[in-house]
TILO-118645 format. One record per residue: residue number from 1; residue in one letter; x, y, z of N, C-alpha, C, O, CB in turn. Coordinates in Angstrom, 3 decimals, padded with zeros to 6 digits. Each point is the difference from the previous one (the first is absolute). Glycine has a CB too. Layout:
// TILO-118645
+-----+--------+----------+----------+----------+----------+----------+----------+----------+----------+----------+----------+----------+----------+----------+----------+----------+
: num : residu :     n.xx :     n.yy :     n.zz :    ca.xx :    ca.yy :    ca.zz :     c.xx :     c.yy :     c.zz :     o.xx :     o.yy :     o.zz :    cb.xx :    cb.yy :    cb.zz :
+-----+--------+----------+----------+----------+----------+----------+----------+----------+----------+----------+----------+----------+----------+----------+----------+----------+
: NUM :      a :        X :        Y :        Z :        X :        Y :        Z :        X :        Y :        Z :        X :        Y :        Z :        X :        Y :        Z :
...
+-----+--------+----------+----------+----------+----------+----------+----------+----------+----------+----------+----------+----------+----------+----------+----------+----------+
// end
This chain:
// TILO-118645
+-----+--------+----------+----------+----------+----------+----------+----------+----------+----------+----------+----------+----------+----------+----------+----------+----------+
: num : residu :     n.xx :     n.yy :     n.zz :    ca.xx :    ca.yy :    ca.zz :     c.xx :     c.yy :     c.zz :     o.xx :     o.yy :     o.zz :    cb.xx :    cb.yy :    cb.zz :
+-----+--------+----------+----------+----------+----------+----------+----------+----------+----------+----------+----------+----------+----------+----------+----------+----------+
:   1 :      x :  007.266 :  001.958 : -018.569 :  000.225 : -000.139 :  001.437 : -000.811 :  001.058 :  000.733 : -000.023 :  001.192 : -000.309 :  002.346 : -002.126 : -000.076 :
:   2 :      x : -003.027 :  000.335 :  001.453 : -000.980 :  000.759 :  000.476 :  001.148 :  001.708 :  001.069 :  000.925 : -000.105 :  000.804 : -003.250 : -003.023 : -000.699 :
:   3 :      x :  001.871 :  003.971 : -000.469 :  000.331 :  001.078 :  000.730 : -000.904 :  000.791 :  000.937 : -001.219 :  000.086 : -000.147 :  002.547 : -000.126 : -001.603 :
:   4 :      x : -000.714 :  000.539 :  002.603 : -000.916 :  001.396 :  000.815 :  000.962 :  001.329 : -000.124 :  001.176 : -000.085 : -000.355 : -002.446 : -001.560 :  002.501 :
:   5 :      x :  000.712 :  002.709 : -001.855 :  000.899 :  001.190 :  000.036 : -000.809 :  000.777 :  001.045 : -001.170 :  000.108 : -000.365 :  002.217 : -000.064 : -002.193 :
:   6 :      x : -000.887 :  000.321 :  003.311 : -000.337 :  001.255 :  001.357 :  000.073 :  001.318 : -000.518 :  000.538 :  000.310 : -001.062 :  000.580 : -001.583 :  002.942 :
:   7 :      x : -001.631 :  001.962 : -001.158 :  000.342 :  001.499 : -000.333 : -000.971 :  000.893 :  001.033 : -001.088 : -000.421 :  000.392 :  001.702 : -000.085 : -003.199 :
:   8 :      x : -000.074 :  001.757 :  003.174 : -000.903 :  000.979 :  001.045 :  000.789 :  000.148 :  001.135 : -000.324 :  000.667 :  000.982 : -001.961 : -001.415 : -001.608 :
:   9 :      x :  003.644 : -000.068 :  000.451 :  000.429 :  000.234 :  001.498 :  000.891 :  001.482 :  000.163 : -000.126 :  000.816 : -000.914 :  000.269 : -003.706 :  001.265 :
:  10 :      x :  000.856 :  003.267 :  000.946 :  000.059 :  001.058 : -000.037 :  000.350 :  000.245 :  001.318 :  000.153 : -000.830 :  000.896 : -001.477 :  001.106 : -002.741 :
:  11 :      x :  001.495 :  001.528 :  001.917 :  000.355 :  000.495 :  001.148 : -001.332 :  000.697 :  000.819 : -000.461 :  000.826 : -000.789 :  002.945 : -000.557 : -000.349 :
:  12 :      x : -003.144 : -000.265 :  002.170 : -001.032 :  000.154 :  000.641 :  000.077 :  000.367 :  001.476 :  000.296 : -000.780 :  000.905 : -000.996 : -000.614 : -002.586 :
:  13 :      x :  000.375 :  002.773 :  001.817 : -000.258 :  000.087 :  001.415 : -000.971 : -000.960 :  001.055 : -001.050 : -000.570 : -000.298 :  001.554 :  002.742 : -000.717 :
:  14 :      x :  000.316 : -002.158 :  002.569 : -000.880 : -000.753 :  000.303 : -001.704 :  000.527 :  000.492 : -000.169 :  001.091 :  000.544 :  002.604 : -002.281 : -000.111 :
:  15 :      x : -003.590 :  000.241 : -000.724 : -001.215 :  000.151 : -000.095 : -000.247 :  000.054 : -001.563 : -001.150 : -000.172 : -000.405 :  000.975 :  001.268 :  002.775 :
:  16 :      x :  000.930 : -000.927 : -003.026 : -000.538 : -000.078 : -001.518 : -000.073 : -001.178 : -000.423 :  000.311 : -001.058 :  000.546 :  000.519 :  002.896 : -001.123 :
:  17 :      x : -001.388 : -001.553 : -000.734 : -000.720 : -001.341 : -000.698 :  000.547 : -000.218 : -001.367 :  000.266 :  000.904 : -000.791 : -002.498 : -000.534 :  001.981 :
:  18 :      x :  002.368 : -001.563 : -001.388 :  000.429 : -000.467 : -001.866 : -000.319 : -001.214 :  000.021 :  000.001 : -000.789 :  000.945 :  002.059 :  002.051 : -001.646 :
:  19 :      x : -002.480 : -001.480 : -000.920 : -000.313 : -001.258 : -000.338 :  000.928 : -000.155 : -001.207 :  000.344 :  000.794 : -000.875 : -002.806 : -000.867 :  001.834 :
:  20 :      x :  002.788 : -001.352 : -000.692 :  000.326 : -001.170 : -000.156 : -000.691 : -000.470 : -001.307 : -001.217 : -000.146 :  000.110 :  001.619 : -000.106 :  002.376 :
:  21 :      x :  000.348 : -000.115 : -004.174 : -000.950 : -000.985 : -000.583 :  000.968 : -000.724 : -000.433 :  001.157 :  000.393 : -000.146 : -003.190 :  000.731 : -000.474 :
:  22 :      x :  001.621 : -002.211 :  000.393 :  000.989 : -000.724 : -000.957 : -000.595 : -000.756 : -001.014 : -001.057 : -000.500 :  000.383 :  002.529 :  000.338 :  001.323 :
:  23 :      x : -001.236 : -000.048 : -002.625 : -000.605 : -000.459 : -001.529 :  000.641 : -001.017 : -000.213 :  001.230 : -000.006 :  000.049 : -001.713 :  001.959 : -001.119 :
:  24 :      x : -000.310 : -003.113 :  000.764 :  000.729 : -000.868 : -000.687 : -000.350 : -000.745 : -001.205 : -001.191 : -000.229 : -000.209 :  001.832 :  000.233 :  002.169 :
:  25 :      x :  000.710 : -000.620 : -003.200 : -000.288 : -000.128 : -000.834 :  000.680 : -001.276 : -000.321 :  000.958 : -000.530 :  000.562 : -001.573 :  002.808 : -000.805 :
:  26 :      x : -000.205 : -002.729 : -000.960 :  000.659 : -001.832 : -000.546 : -000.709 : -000.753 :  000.770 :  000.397 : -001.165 :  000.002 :  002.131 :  001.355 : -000.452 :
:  27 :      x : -003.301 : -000.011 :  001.016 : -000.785 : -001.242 :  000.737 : -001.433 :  000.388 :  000.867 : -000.253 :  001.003 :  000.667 :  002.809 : -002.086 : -000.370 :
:  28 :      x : -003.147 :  000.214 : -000.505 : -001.128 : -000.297 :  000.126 : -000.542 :  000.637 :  001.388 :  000.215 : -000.840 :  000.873 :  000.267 : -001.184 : -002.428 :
:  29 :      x : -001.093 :  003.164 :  002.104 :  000.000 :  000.403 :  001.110 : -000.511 : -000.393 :  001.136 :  000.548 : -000.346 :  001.047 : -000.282 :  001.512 : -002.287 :
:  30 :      x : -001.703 : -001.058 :  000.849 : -001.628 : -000.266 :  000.732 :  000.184 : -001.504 :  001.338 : -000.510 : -000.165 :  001.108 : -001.133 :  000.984 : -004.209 :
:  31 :      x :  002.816 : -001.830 :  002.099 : -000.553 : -000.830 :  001.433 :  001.331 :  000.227 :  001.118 :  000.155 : -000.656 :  001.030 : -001.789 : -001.638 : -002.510 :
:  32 :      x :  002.385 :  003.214 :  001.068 :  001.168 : -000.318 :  000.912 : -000.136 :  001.072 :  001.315 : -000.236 :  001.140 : -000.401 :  001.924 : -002.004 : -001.811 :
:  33 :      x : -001.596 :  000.757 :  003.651 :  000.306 :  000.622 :  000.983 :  001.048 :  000.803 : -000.174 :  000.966 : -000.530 : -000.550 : -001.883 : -000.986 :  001.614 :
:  34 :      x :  001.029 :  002.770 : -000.724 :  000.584 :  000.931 : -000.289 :  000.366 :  000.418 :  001.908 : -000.722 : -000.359 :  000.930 : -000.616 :  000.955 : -003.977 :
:  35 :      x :  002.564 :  000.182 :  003.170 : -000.183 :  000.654 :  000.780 :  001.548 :  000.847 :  000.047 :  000.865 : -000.049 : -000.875 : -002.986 : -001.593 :  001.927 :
:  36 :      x :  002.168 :  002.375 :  000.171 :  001.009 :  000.893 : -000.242 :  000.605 :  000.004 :  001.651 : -000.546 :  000.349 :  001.046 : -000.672 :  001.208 : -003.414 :
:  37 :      x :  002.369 : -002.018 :  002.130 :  001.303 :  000.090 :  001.080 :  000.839 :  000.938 :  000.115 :  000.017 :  000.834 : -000.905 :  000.015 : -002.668 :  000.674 :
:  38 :      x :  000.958 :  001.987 :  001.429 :  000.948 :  001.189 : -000.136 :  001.149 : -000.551 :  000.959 :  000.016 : -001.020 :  000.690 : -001.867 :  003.164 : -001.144 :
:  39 :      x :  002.586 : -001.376 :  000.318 :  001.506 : -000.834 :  000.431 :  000.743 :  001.961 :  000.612 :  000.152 :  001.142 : -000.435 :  000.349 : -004.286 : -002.346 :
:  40 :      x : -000.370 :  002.621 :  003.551 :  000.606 :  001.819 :  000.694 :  001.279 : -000.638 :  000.285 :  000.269 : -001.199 :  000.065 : -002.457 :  002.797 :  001.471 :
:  41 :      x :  003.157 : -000.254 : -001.329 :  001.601 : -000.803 :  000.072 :  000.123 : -000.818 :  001.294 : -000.564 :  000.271 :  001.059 :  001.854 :  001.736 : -002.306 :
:  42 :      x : -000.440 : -003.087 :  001.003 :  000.362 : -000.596 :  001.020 : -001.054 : -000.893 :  000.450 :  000.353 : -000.432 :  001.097 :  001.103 :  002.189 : -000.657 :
:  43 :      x : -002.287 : -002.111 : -000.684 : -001.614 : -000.869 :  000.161 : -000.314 : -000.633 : -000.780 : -000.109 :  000.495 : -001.121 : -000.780 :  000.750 :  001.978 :
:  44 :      x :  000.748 : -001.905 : -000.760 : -000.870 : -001.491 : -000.667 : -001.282 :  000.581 : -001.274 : -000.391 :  001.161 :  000.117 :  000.540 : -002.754 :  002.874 :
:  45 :      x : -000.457 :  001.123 : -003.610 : -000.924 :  000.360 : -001.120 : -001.326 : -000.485 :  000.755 :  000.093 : -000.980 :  000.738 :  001.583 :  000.660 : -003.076 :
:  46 :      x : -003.173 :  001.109 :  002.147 : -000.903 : -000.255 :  001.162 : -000.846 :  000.471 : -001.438 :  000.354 :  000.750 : -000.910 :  000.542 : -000.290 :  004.159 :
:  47 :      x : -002.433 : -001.400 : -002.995 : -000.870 :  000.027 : -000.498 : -000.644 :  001.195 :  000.618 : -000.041 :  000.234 :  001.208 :  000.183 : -002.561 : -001.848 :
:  48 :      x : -000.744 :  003.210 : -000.516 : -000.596 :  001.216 :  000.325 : -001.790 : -000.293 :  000.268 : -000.578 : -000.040 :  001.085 :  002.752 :  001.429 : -002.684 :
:  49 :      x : -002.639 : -001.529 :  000.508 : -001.345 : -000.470 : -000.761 :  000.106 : -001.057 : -001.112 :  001.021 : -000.330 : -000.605 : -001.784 :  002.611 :  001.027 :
:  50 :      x : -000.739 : -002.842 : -000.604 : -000.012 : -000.784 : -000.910 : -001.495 : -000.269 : -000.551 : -000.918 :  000.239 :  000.785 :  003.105 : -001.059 :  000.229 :
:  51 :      x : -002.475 :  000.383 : -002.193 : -001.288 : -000.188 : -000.116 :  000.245 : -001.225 : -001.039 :  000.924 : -000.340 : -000.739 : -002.064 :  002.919 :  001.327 :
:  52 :      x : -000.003 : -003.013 : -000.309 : -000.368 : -001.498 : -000.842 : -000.886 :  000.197 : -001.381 : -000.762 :  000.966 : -000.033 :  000.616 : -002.259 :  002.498 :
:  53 :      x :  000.216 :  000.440 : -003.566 : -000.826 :  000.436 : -000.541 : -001.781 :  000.344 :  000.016 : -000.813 :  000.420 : -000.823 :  002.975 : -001.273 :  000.204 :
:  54 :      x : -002.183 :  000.596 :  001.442 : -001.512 : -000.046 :  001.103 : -000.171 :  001.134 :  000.310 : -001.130 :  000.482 : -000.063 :  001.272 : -002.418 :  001.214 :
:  55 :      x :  001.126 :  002.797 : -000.657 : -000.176 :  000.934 :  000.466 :  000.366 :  000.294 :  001.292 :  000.269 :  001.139 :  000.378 : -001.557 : -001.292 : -001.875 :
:  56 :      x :  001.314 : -001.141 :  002.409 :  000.397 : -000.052 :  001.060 :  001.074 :  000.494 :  000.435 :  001.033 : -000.581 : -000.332 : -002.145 : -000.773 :  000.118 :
:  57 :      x :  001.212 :  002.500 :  001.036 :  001.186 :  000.877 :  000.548 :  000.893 : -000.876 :  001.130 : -000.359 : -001.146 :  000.267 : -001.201 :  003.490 : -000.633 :
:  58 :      x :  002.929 : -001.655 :  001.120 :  000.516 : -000.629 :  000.970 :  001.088 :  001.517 :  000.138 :  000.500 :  000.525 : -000.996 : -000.976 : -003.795 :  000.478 :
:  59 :      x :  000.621 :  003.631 :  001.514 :  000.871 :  001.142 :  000.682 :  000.756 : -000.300 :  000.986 : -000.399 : -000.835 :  000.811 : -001.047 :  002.145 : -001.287 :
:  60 :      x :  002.494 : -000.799 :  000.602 :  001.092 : -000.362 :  000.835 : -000.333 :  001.427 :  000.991 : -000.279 :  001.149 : -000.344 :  002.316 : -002.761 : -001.545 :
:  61 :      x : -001.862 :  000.947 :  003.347 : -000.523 :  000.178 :  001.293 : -000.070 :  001.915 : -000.351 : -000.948 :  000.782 : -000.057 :  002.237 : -003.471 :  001.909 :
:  62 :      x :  000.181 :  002.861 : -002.021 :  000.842 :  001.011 :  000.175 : -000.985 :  001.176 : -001.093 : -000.132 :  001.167 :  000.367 :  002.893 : -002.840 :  000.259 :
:  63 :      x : -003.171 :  001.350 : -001.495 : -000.809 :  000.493 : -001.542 : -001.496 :  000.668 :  000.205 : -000.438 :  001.126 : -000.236 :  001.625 : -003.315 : -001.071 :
:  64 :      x : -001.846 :  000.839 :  001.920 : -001.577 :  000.465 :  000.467 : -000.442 :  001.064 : -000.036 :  000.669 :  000.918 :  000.474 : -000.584 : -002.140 :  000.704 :
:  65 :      x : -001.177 :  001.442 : -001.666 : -000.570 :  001.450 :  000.306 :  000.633 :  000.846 : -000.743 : -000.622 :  001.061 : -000.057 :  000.101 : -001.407 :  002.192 :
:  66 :      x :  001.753 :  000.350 : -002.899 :  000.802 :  000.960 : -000.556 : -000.017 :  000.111 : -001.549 : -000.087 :  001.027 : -000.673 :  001.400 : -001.383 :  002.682 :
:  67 :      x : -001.200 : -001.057 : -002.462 :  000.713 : -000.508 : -001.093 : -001.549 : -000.900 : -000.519 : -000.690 : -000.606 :  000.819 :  003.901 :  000.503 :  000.192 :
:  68 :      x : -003.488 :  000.167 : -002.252 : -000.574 : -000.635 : -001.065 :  000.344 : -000.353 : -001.251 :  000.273 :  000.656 : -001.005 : -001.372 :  000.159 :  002.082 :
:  69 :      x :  001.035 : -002.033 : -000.828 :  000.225 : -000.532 : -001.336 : -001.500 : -000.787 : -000.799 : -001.021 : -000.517 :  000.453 :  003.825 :  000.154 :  000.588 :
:  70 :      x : -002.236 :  000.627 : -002.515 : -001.381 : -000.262 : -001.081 :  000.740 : -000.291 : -001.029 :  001.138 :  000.335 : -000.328 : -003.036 :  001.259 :  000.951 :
:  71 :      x :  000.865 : -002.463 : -001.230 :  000.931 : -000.246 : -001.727 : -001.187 :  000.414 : -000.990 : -001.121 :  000.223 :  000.457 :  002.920 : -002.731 :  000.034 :
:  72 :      x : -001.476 :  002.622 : -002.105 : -000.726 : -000.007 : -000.952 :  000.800 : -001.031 : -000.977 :  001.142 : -000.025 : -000.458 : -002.218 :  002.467 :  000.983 :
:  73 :      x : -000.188 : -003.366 : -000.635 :  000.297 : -001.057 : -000.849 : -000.310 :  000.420 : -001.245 :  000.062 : -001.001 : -000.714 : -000.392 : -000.615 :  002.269 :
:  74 :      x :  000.071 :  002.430 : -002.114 : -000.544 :  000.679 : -001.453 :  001.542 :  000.331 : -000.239 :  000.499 : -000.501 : -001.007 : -003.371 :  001.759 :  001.265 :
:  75 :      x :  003.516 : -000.630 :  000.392 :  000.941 :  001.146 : -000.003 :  001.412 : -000.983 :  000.422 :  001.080 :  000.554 :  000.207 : -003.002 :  001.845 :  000.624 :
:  76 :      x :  001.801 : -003.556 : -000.756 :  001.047 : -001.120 :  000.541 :  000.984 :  001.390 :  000.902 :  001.041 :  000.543 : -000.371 : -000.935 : -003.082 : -002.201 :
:  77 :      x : -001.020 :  002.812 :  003.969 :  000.922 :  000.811 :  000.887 : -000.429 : -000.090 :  001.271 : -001.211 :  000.076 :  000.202 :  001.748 :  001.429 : -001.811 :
:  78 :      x :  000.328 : -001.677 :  002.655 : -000.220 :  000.472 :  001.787 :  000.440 :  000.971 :  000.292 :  001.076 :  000.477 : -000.361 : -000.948 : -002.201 :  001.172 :
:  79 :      x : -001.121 :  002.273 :  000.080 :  000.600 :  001.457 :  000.412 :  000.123 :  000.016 :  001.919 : -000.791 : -000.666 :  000.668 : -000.682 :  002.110 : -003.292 :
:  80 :      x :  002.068 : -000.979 :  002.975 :  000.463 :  000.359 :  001.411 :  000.186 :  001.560 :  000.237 :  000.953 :  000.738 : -000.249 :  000.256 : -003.027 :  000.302 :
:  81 :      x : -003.078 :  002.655 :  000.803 : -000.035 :  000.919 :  000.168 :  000.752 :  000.440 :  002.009 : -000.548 : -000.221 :  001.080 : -001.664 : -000.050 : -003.669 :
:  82 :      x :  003.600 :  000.928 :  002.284 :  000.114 :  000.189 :  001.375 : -000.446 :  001.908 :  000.973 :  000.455 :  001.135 :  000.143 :  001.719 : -003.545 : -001.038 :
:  83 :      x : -002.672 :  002.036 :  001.059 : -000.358 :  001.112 :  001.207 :  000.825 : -000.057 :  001.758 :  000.630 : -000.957 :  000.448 : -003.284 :  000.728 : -001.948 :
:  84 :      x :  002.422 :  001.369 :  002.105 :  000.631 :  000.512 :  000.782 :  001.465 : -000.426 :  000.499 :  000.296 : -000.340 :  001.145 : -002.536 :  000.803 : -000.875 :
:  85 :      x :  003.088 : -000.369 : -001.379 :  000.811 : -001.045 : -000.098 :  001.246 :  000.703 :  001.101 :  000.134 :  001.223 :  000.011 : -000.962 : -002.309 : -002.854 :
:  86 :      x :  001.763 :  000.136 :  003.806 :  001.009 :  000.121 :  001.046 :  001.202 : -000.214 : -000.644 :  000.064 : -000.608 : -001.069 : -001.427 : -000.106 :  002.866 :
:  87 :      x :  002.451 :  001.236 : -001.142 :  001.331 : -000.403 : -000.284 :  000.052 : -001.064 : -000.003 :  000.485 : -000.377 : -001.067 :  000.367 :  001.793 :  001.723 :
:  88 :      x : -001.170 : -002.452 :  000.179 :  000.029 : -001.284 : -000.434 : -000.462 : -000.705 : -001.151 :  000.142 : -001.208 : -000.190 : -000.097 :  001.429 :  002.074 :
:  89 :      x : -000.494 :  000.434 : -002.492 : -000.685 : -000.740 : -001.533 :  001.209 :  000.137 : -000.850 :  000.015 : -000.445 : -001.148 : -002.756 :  001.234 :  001.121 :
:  90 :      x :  003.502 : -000.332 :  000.432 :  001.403 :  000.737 : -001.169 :  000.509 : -001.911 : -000.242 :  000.319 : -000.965 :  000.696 :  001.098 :  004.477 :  000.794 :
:  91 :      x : -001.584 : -003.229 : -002.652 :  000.717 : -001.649 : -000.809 : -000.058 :  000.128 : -001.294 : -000.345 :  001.068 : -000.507 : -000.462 : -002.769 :  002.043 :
:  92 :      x :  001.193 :  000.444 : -002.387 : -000.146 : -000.054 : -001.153 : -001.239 : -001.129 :  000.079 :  000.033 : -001.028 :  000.676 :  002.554 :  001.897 : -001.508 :
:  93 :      x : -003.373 : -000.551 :  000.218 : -001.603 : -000.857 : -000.177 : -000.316 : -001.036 : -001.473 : -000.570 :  000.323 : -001.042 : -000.482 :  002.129 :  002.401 :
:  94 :      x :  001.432 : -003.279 : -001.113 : -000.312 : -001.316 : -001.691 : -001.232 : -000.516 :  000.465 : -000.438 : -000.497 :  001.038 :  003.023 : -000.755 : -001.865 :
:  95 :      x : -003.263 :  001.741 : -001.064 : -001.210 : -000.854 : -000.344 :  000.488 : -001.644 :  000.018 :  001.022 : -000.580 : -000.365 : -002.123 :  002.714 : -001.262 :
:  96 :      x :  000.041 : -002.488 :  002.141 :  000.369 : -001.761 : -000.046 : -001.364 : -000.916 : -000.704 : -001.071 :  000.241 :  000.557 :  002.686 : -000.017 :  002.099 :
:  97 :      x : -001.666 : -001.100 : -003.658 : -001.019 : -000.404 : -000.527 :  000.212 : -001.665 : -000.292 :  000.739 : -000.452 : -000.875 : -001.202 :  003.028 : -000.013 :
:  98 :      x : -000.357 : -003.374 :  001.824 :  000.016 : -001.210 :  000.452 : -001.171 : -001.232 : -000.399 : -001.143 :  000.061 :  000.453 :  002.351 :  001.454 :  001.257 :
:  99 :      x : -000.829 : -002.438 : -002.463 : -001.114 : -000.810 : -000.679 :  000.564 : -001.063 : -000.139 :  000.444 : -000.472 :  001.046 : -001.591 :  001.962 : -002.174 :
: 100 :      x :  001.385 : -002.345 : -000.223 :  000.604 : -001.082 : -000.049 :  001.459 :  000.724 : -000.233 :  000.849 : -000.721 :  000.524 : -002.921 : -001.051 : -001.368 :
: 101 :      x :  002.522 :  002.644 :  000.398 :  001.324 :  000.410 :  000.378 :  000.178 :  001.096 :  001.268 : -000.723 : -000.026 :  000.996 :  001.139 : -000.491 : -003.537 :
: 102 :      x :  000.382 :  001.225 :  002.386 :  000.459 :  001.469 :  000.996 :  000.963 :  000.862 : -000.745 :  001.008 : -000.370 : -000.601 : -001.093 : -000.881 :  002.908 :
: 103 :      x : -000.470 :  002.671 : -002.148 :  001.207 :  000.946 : -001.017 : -000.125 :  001.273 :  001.412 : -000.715 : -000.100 :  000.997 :  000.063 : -000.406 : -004.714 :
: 104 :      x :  001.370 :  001.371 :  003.444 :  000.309 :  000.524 :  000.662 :  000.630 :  001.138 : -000.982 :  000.864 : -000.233 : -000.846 : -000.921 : -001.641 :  002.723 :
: 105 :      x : -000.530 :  003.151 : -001.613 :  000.410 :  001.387 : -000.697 :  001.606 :  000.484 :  000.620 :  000.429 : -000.725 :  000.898 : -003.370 :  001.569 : -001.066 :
: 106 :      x :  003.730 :  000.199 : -000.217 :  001.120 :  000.060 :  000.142 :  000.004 :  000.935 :  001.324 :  001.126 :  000.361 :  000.342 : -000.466 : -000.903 : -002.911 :
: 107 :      x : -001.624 :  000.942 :  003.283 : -000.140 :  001.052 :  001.099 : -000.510 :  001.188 : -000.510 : -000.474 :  000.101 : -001.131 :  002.254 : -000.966 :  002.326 :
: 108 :      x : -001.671 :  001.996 : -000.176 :  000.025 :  001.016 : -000.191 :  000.035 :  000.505 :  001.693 : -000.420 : -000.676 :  000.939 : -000.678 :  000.504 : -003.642 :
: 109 :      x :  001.726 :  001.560 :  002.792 :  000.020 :  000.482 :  001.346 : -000.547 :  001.005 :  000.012 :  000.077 :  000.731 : -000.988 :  001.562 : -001.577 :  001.570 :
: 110 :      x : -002.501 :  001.283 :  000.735 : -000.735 :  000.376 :  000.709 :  000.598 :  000.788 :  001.316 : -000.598 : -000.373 :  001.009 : -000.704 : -001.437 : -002.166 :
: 111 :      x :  002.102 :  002.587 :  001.371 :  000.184 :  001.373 :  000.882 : -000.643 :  000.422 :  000.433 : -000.662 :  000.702 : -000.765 :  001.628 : -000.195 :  000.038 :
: 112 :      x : -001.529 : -000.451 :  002.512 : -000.640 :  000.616 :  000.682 :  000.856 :  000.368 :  000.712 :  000.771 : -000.721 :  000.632 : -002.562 : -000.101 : -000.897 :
: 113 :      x :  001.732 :  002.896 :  000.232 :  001.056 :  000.796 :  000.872 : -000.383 :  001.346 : -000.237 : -000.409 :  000.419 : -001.083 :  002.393 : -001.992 :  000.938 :
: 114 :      x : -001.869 :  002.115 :  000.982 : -000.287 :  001.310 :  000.157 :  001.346 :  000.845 : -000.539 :  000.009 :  001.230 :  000.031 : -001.758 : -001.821 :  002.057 :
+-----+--------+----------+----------+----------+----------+----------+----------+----------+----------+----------+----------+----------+----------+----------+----------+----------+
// end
């Protein structure tokens, strides 16, 4: 059964930076769209980034300019590099990996606070 696992998240002042990877294993990587969502309390789960196997990126309004995301298909992994990051980024963030199925990693949270 195909899995992902996250890891890098954490407690972070705001303007600081952490990345984001998540690895995944049991399945076939290269053609599936990958991307990474976050769910903060009380809110709806919201697409962060995403990339295609193409390569083709997509950022949520709020992210731009801040936040990069990249994968390595050698390394069956996406990474989510976040920079100058706000209290508002504070959530728990799931890898999500989308093809002829969808899996979804177990989270991980992400603390922005002084």
């Amino acid at each position: 059964q195909a899995q992902l696992v996250e890891s890098g998240g954490g407690l972070v002042q705001p303007g600081g930076s952490l990345r984001l990877s998540c690895t995944a294993s049991r399945m076939i990587f290269s053609p599936y769209t990958m991307g990474w969502y976050r769910q903060a309390p009380g809110k709806q789960r919201e697409l962060v980034a995403s990339i295609t196997s193409a390569g083709t990126t997509i950022y949520a309004d709020s992210v731009k300019g801040r936040f990069t995301i990249s994968r390595d298909n050698a390394e069956n992994m996406v990474f989510l590099q976040m920079n100058s990051l706000k209290p508002e980024d504070t959530a728990v963030y799931y890898c999500n990996a989308r093809w002829v199925t969808e899996v979804w990693g177990q989270g991980i949270l992400v603390t922005v606070s002084s």
